[in-house]
Kinemage of the C-alpha trace (Angstrom):
@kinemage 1
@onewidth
@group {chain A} dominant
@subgroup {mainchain}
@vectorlist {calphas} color= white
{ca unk a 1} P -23.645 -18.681 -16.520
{ca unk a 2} L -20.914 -17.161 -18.204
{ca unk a 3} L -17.266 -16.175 -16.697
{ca unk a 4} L -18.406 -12.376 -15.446
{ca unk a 5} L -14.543 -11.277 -13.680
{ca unk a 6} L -16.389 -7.810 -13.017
{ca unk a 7} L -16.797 -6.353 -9.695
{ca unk a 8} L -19.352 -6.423 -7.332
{ca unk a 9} L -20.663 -3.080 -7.141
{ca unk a 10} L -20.536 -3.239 -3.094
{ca unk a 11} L -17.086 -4.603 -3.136
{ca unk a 12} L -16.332 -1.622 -5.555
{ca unk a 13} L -18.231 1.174 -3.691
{ca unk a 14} L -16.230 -0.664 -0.265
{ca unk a 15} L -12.806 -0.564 -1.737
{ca unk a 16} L -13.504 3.188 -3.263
{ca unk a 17} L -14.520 4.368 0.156
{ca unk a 18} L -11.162 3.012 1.592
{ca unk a 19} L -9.205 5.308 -1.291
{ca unk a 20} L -11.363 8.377 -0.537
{ca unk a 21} L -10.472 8.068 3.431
{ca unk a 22} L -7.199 7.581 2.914
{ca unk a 23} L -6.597 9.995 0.110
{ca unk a 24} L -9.051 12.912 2.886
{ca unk a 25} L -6.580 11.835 5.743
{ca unk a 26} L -3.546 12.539 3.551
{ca unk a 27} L -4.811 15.481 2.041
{ca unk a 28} L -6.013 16.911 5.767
{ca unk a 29} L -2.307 16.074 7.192
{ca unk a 30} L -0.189 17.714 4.012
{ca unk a 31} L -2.350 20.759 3.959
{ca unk a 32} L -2.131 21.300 7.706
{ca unk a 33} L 1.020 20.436 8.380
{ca unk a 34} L 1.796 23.112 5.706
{ca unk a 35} L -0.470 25.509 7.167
{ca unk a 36} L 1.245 25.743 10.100
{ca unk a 37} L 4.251 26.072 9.469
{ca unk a 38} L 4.149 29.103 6.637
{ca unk a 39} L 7.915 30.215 6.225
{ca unk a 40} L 8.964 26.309 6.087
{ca unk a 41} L 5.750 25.829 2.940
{ca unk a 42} L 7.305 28.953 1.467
{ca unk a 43} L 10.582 27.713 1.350
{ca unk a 44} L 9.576 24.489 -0.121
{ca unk a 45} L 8.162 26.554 -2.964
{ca unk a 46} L 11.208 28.835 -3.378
{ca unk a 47} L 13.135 24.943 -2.979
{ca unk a 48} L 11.679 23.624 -6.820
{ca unk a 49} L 12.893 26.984 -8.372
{ca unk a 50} L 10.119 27.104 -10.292
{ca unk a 51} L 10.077 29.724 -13.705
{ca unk a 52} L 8.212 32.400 -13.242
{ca unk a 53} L 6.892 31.830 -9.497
{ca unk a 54} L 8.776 34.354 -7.622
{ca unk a 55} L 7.675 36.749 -5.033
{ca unk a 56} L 3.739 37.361 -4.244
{ca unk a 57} L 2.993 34.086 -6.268
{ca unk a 58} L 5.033 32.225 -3.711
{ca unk a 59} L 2.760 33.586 -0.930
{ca unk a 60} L -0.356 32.741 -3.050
{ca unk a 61} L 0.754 29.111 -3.629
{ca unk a 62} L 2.091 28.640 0.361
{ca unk a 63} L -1.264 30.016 1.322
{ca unk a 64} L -3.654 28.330 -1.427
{ca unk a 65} L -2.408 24.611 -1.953
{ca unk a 66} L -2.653 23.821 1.883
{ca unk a 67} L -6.026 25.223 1.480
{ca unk a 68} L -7.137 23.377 -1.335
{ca unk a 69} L -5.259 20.616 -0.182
{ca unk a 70} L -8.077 21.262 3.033
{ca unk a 71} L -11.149 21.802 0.935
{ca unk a 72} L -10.491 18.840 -1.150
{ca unk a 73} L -10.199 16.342 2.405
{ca unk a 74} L -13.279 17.943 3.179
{ca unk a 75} L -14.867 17.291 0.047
{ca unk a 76} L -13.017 13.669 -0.212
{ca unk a 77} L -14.311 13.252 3.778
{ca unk a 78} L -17.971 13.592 3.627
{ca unk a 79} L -18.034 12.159 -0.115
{ca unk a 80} L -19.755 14.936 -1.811
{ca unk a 81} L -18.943 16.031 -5.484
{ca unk a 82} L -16.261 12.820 -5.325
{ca unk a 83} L -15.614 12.478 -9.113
{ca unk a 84} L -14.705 16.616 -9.007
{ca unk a 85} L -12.356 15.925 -5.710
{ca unk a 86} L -10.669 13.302 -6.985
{ca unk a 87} L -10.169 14.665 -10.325
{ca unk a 88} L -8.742 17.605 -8.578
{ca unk a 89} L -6.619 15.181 -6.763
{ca unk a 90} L -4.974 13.487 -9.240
{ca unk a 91} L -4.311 16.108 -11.137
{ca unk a 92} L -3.057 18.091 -7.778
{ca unk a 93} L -0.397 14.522 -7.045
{ca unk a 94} L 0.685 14.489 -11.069
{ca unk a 95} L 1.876 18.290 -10.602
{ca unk a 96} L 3.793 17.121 -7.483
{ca unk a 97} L 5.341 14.295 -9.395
{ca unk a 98} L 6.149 16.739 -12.165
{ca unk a 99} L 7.602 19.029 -9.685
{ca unk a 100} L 9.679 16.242 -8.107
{ca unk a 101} L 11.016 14.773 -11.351
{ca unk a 102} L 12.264 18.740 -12.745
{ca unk a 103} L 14.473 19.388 -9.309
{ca unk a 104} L 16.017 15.836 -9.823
{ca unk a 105} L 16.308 16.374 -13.595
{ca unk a 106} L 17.724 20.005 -12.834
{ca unk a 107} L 20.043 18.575 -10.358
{ca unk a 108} L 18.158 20.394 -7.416
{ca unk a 109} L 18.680 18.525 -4.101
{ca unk a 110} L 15.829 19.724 -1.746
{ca unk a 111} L 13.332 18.126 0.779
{ca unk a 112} L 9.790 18.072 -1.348
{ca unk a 113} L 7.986 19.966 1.567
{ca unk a 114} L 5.171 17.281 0.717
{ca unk a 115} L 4.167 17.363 4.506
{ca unk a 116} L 5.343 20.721 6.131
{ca unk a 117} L 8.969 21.274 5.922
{ca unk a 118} L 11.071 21.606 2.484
{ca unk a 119} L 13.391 23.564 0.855
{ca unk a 120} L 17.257 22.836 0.238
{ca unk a 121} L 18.294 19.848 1.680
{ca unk a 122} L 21.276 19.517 4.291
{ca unk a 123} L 23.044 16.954 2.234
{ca unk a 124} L 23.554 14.419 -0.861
{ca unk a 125} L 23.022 11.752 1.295
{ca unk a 126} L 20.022 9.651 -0.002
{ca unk a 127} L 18.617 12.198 -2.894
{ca unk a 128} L 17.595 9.076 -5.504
{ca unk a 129} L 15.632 7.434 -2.778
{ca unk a 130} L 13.824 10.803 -1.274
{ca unk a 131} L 13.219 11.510 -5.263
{ca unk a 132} L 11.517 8.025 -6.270
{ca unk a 133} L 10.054 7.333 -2.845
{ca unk a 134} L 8.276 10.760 -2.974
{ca unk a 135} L 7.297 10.101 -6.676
{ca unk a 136} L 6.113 6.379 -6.641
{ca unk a 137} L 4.068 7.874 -3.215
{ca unk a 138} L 2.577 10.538 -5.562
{ca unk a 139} L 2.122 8.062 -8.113
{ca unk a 140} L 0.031 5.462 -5.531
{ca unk a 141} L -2.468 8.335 -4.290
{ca unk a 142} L -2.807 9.017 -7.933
{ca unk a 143} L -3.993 5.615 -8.909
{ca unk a 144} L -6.258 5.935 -5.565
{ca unk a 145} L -8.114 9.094 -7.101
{ca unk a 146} L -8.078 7.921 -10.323
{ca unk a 147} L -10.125 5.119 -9.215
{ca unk a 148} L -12.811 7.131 -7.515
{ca unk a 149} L -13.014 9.358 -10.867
{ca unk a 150} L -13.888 5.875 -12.432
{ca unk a 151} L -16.088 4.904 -9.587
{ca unk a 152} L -17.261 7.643 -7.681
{ca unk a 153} L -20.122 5.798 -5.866
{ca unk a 154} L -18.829 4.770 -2.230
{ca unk a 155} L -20.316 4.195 0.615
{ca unk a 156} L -20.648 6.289 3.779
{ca unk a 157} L -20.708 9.281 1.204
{ca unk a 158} L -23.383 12.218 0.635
{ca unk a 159} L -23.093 11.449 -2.948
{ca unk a 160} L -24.636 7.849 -2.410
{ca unk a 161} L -23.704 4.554 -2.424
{ca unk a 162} L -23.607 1.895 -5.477
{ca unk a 163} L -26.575 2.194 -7.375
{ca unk a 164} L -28.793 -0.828 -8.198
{ca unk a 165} L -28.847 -2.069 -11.807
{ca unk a 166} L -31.605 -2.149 -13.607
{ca unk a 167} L -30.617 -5.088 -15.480
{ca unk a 168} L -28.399 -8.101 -12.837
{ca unk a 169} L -25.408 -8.436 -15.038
{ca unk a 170} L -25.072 -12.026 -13.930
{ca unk a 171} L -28.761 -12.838 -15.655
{ca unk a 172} L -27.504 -15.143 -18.831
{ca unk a 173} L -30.166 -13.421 -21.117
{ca unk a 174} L -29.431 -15.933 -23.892
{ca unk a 175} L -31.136 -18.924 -22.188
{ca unk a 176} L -34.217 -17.171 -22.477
{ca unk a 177} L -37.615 -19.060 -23.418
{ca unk a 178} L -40.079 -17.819 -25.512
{ca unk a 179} L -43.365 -19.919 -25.751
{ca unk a 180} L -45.188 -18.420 -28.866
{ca unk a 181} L -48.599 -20.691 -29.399
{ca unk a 182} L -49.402 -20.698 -33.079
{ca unk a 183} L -53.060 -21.879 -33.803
{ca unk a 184} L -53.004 -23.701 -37.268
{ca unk a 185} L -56.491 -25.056 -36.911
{ca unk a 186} L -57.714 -21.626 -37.643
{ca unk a 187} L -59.759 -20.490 -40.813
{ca unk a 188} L -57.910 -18.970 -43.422
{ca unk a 189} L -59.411 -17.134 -46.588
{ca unk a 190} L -57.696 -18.337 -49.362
{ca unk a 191} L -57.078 -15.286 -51.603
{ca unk a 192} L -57.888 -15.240 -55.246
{ca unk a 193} L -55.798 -13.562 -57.563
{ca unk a 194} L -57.234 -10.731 -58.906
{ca unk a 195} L -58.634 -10.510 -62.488
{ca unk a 196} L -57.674 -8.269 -65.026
């Protein structure tokens, strides 16, 4: 048998389920926490003085990202369309990293508003590490739903579990026998060449 480091489809379906849990719990808790607390998401928003957001755009976003933050736990929850959720997901995180980096690039110094809360901060004190422990946070549930847009099969899921291969990739298909019984004590015609 060869050295297969792949693996096992159970173990991989097992450790996918784990990320899409996790990733439905913090999705659930962000967009809730947000959803409650209205004025505070709004001010988060106003908080990344974002181009071009301003005014009725600010209520769309305060209203619509706890939503979808919402519809994707749902969706990351019960396991159904998991490749779309998590796509959605990781893209959803990498616009919150952008987000983060462009206040602390601008020179911004504001509470991300990640779960409820936000807008300006009350003091200098501690930006760098709010900044990179907010992005390398981002960047971990990233990696989590980037997995489950590799492998979207989990268990406990509506989608399905692993699927069975057809072929066991630990067969060793080289050390195959072939018995092929060749009968050379049959008659042969002997052919004559033609003549011209």
């Amino acid at each position: 048998m060869g050295d297969d480091r792949r693996v096992n489809p159970q173990v991989r379906a097992w450790i996918g389920t784990v990320f899409r849990l996790a990733l439905a719990g913090i999705l659930f808790w962000s967009g809730f926490a947000k959803l409650l607390d209205h004025d505070e998401s709004r001010q988060a928003i106003i908080g990344y003085r974002l181009p071009g957001v301003s005014g009725v755009l600010i209520d769309v976003l305060a209203w619509g990202l706890p939503a979808g933050e919402i519809l994707l736990a749902i969706l990351l929850l019960v396991g159904l369309f998991t490749r779309w959720a998590a796509l959605a997901t990781a893209v959803l995180m990498m616009g919150f990293v952008i987000g983060i980096a462009s206040v602390w690039i601008r020179g911004y110094n504001i509470e991300c508003g990640c779960f409820g809360g936000g807008g300006e901060a009350l003091t200098e004190e501690g930006k760098e590490w709010r900044y990179t422990s907010a992005m390398l946070r981002d960047f971990l549930f990233t990696g989590m739903a980037v997995w489950l847009v590799a492998w979207p099969r989990t268990m406990l899921s509506l989608d399905g579990g692993p699927r069975t291969p057809v072929v066991d990739p630990d067969d060793d298909l080289t050390d195959i026998d072939i018995d092929i019984d060749i009968d050379t004590d049959a008659d042969t015609e002997t052919l004559e060449e033609p003549t011209r």
